[in-house]
C-alpha positions as CSV (number, residue, x, y, z in Angstrom):
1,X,-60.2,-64.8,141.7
2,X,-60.2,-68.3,139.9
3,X,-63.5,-67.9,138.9
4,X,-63.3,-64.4,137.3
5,X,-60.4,-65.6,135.6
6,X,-62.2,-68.5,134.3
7,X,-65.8,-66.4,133.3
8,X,-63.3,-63.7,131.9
9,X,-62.0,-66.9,129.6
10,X,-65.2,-67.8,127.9
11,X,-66.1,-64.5,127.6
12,X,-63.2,-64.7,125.1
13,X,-63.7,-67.8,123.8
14,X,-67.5,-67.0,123.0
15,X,-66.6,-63.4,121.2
16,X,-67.2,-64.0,117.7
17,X,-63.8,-63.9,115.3
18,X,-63.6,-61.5,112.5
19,X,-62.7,-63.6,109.2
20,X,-60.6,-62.1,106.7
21,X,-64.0,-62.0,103.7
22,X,-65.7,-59.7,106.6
23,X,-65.9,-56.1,105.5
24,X,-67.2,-53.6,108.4
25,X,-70.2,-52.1,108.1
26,X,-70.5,-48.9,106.4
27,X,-72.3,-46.1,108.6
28,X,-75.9,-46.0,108.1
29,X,-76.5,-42.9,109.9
30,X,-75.8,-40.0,107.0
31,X,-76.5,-36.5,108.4
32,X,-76.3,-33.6,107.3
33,X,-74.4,-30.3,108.1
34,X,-76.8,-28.9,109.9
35,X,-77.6,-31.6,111.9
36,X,-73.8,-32.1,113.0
37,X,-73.6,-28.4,113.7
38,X,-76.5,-28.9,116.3
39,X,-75.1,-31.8,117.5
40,X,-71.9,-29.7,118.4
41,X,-74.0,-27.1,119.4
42,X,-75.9,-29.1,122.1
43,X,-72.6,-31.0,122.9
44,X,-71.2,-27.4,123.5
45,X,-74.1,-25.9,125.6
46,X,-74.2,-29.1,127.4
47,X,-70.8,-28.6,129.1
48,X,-71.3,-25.2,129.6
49,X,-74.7,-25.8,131.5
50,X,-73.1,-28.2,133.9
51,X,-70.0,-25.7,134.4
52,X,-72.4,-23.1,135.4
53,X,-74.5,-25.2,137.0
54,X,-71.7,-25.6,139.1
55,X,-71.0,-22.3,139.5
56,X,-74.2,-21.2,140.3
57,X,-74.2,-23.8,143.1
58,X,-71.2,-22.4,144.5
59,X,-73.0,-19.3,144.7
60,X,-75.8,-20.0,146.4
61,X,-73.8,-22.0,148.7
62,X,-71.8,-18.4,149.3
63,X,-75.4,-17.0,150.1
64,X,-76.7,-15.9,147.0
65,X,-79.6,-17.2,147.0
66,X,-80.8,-15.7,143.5
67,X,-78.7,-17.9,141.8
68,X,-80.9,-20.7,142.9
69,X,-83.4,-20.1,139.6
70,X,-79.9,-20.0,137.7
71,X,-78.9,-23.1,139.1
72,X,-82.2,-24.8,138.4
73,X,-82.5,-23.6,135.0
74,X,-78.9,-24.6,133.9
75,X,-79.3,-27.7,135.3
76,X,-82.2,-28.8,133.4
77,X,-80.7,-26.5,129.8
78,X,-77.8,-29.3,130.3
79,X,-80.1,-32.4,129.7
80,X,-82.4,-31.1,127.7
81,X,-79.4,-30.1,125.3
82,X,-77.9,-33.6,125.9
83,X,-81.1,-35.7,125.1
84,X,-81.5,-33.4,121.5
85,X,-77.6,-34.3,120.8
86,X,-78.1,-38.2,121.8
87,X,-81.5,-38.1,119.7
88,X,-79.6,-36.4,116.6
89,X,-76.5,-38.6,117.0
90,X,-78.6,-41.5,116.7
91,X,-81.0,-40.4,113.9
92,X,-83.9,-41.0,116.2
93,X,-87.5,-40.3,115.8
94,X,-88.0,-37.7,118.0
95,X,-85.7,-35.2,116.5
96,X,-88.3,-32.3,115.5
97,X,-89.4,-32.2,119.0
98,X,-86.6,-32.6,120.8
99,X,-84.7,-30.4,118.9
100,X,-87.6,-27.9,119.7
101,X,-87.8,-28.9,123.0
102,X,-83.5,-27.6,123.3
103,X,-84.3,-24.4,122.1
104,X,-87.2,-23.4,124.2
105,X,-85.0,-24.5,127.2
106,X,-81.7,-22.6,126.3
107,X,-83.8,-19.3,125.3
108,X,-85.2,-19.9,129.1
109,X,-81.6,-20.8,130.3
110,X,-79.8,-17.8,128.1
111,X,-82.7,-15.4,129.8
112,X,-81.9,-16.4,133.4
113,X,-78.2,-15.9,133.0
114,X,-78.5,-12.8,130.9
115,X,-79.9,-11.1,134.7
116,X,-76.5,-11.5,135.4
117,X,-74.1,-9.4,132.7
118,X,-71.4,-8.8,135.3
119,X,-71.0,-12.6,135.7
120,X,-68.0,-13.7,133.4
121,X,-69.3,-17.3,133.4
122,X,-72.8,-16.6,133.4
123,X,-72.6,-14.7,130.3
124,X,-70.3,-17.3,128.7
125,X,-73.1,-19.3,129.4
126,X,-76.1,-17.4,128.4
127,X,-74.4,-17.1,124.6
128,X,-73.4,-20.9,124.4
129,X,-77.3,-21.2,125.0
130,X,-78.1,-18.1,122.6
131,X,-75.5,-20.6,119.8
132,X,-77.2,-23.5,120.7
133,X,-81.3,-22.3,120.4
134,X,-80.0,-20.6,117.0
135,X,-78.4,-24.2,115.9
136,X,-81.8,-26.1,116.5
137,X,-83.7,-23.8,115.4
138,X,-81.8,-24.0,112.1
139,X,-82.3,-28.0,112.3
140,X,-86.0,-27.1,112.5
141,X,-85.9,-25.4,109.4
142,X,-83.9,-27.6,107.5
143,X,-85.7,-30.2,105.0
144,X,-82.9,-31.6,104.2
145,X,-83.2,-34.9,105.3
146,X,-86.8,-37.1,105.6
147,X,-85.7,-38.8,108.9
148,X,-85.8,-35.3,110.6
149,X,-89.3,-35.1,110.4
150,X,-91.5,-35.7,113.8
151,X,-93.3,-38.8,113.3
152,X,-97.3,-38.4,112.7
């Protein structure tokens, strides 16, 4: 416990002090509407893909075994919409592609779910992917910004 207390100490001691001349940095990352739209968009879709993810597991744990293509395909819609919203977030790169990339995987997700129009949460689902695939698709088309181009 001594120890900790004593590494926690200079871990302190070693932070570097803010002087009162320092101004904080002003944001470097400047998107545009469009792009924060997706962003929400993929964060959105995101959530919904591991709630129904969820779901779908409960489901097939009940016996319904067609929900285990649902299952599969939500899963993966979640990350692929989480890598596009990371990527975006952080003006990376990769943006054209992975924006791409989102889209192809909700319209596959959205598709899956849609076999399902009974299915409150499945169809909850399927439109937050529909929203999202419409959102990137927008960010493909915009030119608004040179750092959303795929690199060549």
């Amino acid at each position: 416990m001594r120890r900790y207390l004593v590494l926690c100490s200079v871990a302190v001691c070693l932070q570097p002090t803010a002087r009162a001349d320092d101004k904080p940095a002003a944001p470097h990352i400047h998107r545009s509407p469009t792009m924060d739209k997706c962003i929400a968009a993929c964060v959105a879709c995101t959530n919904q893909c591991e709630s129904c993810f969820v779901h779908c597991t409960n489901l097939v744990e009940a016996g319904k075994k067609e929900h285990v293509t649902t299952l599969k395909s939500c899963i993966d819609c979640g990350d692929l919409c989480a890598i596009a919203g990371k990527i975006m977030s952080r003006d990376g790169a990769l943006i054209m592609p992975a924006c791409e990339g989102c889209a192809k995987g909700c319209d596959a997700c959205a598709t899956a779910c849609e076999k399902f129009p009974d299915d409150e949460h499945m169809k909850a689902c399927a439109k937050s992917c529909r929203d999202c695939a419409k959102s990137c698709r927008e960010m493909l088309r915009s030119s608004s910004s040179a750092s959303i181009r795929a690199p060549r």
